[in-house]
C-alpha positions in Angstrom: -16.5 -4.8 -72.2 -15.4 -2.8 -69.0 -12.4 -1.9 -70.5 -13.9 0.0 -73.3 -16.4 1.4 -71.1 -14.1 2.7 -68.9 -12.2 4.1 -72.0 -15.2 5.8 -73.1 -15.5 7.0 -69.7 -12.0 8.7 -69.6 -12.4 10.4 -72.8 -15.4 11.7 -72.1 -14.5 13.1 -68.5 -11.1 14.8 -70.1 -12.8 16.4 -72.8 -15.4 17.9 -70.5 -12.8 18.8 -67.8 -11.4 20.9 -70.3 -13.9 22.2 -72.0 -15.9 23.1 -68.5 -12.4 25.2 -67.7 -12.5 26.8 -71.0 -16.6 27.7 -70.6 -15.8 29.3 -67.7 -12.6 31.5 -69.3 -14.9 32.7 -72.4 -17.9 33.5 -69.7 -14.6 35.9 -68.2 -13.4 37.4 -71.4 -16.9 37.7 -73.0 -17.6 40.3 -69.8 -14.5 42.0 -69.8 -14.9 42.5 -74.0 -18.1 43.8 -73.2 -17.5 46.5 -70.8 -14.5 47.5 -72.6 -16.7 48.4 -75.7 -19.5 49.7 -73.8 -17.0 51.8 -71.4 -15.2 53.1 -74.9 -18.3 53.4 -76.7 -20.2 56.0 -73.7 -16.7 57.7 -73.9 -16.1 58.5 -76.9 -19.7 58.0 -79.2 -17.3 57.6 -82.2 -17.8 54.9 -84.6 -14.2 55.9 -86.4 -13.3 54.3 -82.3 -15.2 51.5 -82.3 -14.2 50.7 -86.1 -10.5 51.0 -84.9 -10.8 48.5 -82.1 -12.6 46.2 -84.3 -9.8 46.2 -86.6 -7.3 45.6 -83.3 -9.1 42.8 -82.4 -9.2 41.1 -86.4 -5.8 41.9 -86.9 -3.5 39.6 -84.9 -5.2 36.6 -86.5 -4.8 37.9 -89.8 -1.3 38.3 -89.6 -0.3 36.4 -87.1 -2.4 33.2 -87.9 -0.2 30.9 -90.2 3.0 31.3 -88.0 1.2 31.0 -84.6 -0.2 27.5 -86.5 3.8 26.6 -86.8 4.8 26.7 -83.0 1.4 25.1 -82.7 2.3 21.9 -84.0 6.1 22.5 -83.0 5.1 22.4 -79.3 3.5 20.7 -76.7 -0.2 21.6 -77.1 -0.7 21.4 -73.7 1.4 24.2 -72.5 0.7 26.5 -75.5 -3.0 26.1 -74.5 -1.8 26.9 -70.4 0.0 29.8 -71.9 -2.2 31.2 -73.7 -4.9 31.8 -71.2 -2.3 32.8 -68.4 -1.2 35.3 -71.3 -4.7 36.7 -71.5 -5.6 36.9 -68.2 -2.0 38.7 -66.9 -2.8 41.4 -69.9 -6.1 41.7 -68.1 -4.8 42.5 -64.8 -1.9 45.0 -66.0 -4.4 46.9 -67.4 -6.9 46.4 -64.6 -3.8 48.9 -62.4 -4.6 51.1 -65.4 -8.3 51.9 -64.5 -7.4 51.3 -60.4 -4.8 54.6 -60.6 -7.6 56.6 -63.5 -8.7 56.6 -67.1 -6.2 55.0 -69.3 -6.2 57.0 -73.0 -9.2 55.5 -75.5 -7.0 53.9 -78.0 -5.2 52.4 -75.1 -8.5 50.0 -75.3 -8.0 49.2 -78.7 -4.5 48.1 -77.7 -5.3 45.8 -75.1 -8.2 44.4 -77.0 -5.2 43.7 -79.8 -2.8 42.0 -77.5 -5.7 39.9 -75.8 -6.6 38.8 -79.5 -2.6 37.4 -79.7 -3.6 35.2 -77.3 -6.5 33.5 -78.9 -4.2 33.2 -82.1 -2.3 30.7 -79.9 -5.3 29.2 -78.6 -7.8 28.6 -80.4 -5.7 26.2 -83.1 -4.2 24.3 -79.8 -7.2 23.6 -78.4 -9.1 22.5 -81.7 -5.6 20.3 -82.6 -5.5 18.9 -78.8 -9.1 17.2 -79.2 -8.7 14.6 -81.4 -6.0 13.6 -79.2 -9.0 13.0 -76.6 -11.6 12.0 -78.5 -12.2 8.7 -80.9 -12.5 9.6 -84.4 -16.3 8.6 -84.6 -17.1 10.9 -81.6 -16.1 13.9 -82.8 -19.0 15.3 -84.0 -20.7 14.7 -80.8 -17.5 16.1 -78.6 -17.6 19.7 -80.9 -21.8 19.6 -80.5 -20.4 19.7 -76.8 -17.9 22.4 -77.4 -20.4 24.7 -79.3 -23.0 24.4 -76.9 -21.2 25.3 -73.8 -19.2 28.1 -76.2 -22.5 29.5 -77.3 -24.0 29.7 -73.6 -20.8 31.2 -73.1 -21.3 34.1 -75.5 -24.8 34.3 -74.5 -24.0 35.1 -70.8 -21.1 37.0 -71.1 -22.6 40.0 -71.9 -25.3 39.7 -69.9 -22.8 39.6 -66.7 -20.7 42.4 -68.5 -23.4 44.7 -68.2 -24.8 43.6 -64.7 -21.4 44.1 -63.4 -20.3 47.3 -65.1 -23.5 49.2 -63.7 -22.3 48.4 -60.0 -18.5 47.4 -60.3 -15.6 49.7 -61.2 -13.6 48.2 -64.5 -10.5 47.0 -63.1 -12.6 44.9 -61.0 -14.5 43.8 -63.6 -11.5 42.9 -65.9 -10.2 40.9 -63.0 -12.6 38.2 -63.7 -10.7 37.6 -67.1 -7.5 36.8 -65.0 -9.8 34.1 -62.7 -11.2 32.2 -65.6 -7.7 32.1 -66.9 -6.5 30.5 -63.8 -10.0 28.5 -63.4 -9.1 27.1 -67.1 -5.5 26.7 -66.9 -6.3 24.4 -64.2 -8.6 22.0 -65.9 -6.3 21.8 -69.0 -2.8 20.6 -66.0 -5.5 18.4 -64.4 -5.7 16.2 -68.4 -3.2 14.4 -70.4 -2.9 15.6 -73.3 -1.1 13.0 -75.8 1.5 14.9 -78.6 1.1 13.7 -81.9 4.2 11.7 -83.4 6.1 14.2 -85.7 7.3 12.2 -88.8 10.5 15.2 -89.2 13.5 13.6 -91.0 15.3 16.7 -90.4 14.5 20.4 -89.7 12.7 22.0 -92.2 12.3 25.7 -93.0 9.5 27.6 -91.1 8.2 29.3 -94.3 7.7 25.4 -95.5 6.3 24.1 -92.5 3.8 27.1 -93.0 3.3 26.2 -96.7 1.9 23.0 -95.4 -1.0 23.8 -93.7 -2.4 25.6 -97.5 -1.0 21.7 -98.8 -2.7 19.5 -96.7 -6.3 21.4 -97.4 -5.5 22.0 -101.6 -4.5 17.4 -101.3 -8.0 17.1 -100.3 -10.3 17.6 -103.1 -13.7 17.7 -101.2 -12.3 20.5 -98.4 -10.8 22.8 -100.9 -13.6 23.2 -103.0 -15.6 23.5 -99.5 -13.4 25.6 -98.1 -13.1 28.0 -101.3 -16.4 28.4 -101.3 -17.1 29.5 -98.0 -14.2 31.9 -97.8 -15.7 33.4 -100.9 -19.3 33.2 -99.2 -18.0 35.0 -95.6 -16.9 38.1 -97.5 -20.7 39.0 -98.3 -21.6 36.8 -94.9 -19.2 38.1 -92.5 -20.5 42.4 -92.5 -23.7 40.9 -91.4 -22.8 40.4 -87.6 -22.1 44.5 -87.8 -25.3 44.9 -89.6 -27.8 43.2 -86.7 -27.8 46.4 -85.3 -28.8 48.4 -87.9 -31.2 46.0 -89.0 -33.1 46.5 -85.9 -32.4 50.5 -84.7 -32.4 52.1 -88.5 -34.6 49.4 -90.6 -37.4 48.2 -88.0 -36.8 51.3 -85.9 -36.5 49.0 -82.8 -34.8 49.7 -79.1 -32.4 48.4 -77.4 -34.2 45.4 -75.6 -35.3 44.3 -78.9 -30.7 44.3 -80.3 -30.4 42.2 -77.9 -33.8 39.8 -78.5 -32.0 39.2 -82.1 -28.8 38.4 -79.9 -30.4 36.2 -77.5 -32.1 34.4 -80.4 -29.2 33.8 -82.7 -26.7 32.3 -79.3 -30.4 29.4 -78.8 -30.0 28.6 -82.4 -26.3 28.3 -82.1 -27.3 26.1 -78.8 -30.0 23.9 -80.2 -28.5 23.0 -83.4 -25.3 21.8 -80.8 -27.0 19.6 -78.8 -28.8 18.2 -81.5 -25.3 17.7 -83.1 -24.3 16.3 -79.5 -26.9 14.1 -79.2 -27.1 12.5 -82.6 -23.5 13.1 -83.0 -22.0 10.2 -85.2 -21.9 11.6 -88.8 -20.4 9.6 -91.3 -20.9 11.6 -94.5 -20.3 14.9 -92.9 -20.8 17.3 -96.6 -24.1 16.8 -96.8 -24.8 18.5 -93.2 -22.2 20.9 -93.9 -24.2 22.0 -96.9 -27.2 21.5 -95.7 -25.8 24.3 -93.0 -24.7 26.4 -95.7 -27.9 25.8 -97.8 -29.7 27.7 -93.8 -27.4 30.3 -93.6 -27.8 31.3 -97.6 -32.0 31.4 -97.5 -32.1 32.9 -93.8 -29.6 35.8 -95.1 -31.9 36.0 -98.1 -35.2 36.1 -96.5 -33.8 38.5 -93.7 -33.2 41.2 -96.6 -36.7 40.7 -97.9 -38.9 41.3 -95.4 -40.5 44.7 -95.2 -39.8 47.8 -92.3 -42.7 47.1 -90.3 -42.3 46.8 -86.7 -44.5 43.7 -86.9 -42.0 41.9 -89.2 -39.1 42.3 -86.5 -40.2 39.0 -84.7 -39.5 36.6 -88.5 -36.4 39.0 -88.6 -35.3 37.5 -84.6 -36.5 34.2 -85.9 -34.3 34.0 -89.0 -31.5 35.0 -87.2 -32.2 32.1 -84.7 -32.3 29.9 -87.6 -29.0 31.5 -88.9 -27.4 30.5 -85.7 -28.4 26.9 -86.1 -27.3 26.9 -89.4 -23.6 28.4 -88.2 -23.1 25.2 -86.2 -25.1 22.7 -88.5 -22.0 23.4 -91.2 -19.4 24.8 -88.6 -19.1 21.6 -86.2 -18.6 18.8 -88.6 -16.6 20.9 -90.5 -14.4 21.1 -88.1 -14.8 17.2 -87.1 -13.7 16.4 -91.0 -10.8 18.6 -90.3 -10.0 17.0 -86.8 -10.4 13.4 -88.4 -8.4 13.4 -92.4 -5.7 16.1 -91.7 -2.9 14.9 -89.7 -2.4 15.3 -86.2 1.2 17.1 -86.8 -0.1 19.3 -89.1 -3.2 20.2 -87.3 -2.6 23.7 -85.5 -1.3 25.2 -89.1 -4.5 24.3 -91.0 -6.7 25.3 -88.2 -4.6 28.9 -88.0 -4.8 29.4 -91.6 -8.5 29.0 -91.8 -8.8 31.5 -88.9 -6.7 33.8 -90.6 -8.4 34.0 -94.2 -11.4 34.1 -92.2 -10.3 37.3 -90.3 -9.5 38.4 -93.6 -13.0 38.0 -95.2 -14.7 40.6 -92.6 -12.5 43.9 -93.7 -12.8 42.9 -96.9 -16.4 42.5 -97.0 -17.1 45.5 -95.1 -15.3 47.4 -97.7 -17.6 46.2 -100.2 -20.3 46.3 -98.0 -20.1 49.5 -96.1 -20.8 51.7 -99.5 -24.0 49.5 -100.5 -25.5 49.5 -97.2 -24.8 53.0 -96.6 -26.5 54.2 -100.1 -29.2 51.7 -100.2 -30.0 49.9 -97.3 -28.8 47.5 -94.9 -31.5 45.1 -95.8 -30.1 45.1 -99.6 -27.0 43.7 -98.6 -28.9 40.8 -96.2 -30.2 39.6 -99.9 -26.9 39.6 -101.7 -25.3 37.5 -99.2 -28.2 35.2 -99.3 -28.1 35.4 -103.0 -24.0 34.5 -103.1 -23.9 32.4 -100.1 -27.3 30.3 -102.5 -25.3 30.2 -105.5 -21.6 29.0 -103.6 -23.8 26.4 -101.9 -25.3 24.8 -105.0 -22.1 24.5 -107.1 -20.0 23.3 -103.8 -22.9 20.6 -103.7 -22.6 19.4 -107.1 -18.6 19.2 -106.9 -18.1 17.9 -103.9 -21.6 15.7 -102.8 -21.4 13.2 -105.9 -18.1 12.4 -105.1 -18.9 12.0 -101.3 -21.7 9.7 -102.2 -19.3 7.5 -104.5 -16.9 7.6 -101.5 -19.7 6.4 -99.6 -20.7 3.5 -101.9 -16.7 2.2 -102.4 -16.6 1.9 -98.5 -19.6 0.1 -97.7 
């Protein structure tokens, strides 16, 4: 009995060590991303600038994604996690000197933002592969509640520190705090074992088919492909929304500034309650049906947002669906991601977690290509009600393909 409470114990301490260091690290980059848009924003006014460094930041996952997966699960976890930040935070202070000795060029911006985002192609699939390693199989629900909790305040107070300390610091200083959360997190991830997965390899395979695998292990699982499909389909209407929030409030509501970031605030407190629900009731067995039950959130809160009418007294159910949008995001996202940690194997791990991230980069261009001309000519509000509309219609036909056949699953086991 002491045995396994001490077990329980140690899990819980590692997993927290590192995800404390790595709360700390987003709070870092979250300012620095900040002030690096605001500074190129009040330099330049030009949204051809700001679409470019959007595109910058997107683009190392897209085509980087399924190879970065590879070394992933080639390497020891551990130091490509180390690496990565240290990585990060060294391309924070070289350009830091930038600003210290003048203004570096604009797109120089749009560079950095690009090589930061290599980085986080690297780390993101190590540190989501490097968990299960940590934490039991029926816990994993819980530990991602955790993770999305502290990741969500994380994204909340980032900015808010961004913009305190860009009105009285100059921006190399400012970037600087990227390279100490780097250091601050690199240090909680030497202070944890981190067990390696056993890699079944009879002999060295091609890199092309080691990358072909990560597509395999999701198409050998019925459930998750038809989950996955769908949702990939669902974020190109979805995904155009997070550049619509603005719009929504300055052009349709005819809001200000404190009320942007009211629709911000409220959509990072979904994001937060709906983890430490997750957190707290944590042990999900049949994780589809509160994926789609997330899904089933993010469809009617997209749909309702795009229905509600241009009044300035309508703004506060438009901040109050997005806060229920948020807590819809982590109702499906966090035991999606526990399914994923607990059925695909732990060697294969970092190449299905890269090529999700990558054809989900790729859903955002290709949605705002859609989305751009529709929301331009009719309204930014029409296109809220289409991805409602899609996002409705994906939900209910993943449901009746995959949700039977979870419940028969169910039944067999018991």
């Amino acid at each position: 009995m002491k045995k396994n409470k001490n077990q329980q114990n140690k899990w819980k301490r590692d997993f927290l060590t590192i995800a404390g260091g790595q709360t700390v690290s987003l709070i870092g980059s979250a300012a620095v991303q900040f002030s690096l848009i605001w500074w190129l924003a009040s330099e330049t006014a030009s949204p051809i600038m700001m679409s470019i460094a959007g595109v910058f930041a997107f683009l190392p996952q897209l085509v980087l994604g399924p190879f970065a997966g590879v070394w992933v699960d080639r390497l020891n976890r551990k130091t490509v996690i180390i690496a990565a930040d240290l990585f990060i935070g060294l391309v924070a202070l070289v350009f830091a000197f930038f600003f210290l000795f003048g203004n570096p060029p604009y797109w120089s911006v749009c560079v950095v933002l690009g090589i930061r985002a290599v980085g986080n192609v690297f780390h993101s699939p190590a540190i989501q592969a490097a968990v299960p390693m940590l934490v039991p199989q029926q816990e994993l629900v819980r530990a991602n509640g955790w993770s999305q909790f502290m990741q969500s305040g994380a994204f909340l107070l980032g900015p808010v520190l961004g913009a305190a300390m860009y009105t009285v610091l100059p921006l190399w200083i400012i970037l600087l705090s990227d390279l100490v959360g780097a250091l601050v997190a690199s240090a909680m991830v030497a202070l944890v074992k981190i067990p390696d997965p056993e890699r079944h390899i009879k002999e060295r395979t091609r890199f092309l088919d080691e990358m072909t695998e990560g597509a395999v292990a999701i198409c050998q699982d019925r459930k998750l492909f038809v989950v996955t499909a769908a949702t990939l389909f669902g974020m190109v209407f979805y995904a155009p929304l997070s550049t619509f929030y603005p719009l929504m409030t300055s052009d349709y509501f005819r809001a200000d500034a404190w009320h942007a970031s009211m629709v911000n605030f409220g959509y990072a407190m979904g994001m937060m309650l709906s983890a430490i629900f997750l957190g707290k009731f944590g042990t999900i067995k049949n994780k589809f049906p509160v994926i789609h039950l997330g899904l089933l959130g993010m469809g009617t809160s997209s749909l309702l947002c795009g229905l509600l009418p241009s009044e300035m007294v309508w703004f506060w159910g438009f901040a109050a669906l997005c806060a229920l949008l948020g807590a819809s995001s982590n109702l499906y996202n966090i035991p999606y991601i526990a399914y994923l940690q607990e059925t695909i194997a732990p060697d294969r791990m970092g190449r299905v977690f890269s090529l999700i991230g990558s054809l989900s980069s790729a859903t955002m261009p290709l949605g705002l290509l859609i989305a751009g001309p529709i929301a331009e000519s009719r309204g930014v509000s029409l296109w809220f009600f289409i991805s409602g509309i899609v996002l409705l219609l994906l939900t209910l036909i993943s449901a009746l393909l995959v949700l039977p056949k979870a419940d028969k699953a169910g039944k067999s086991t018991s």
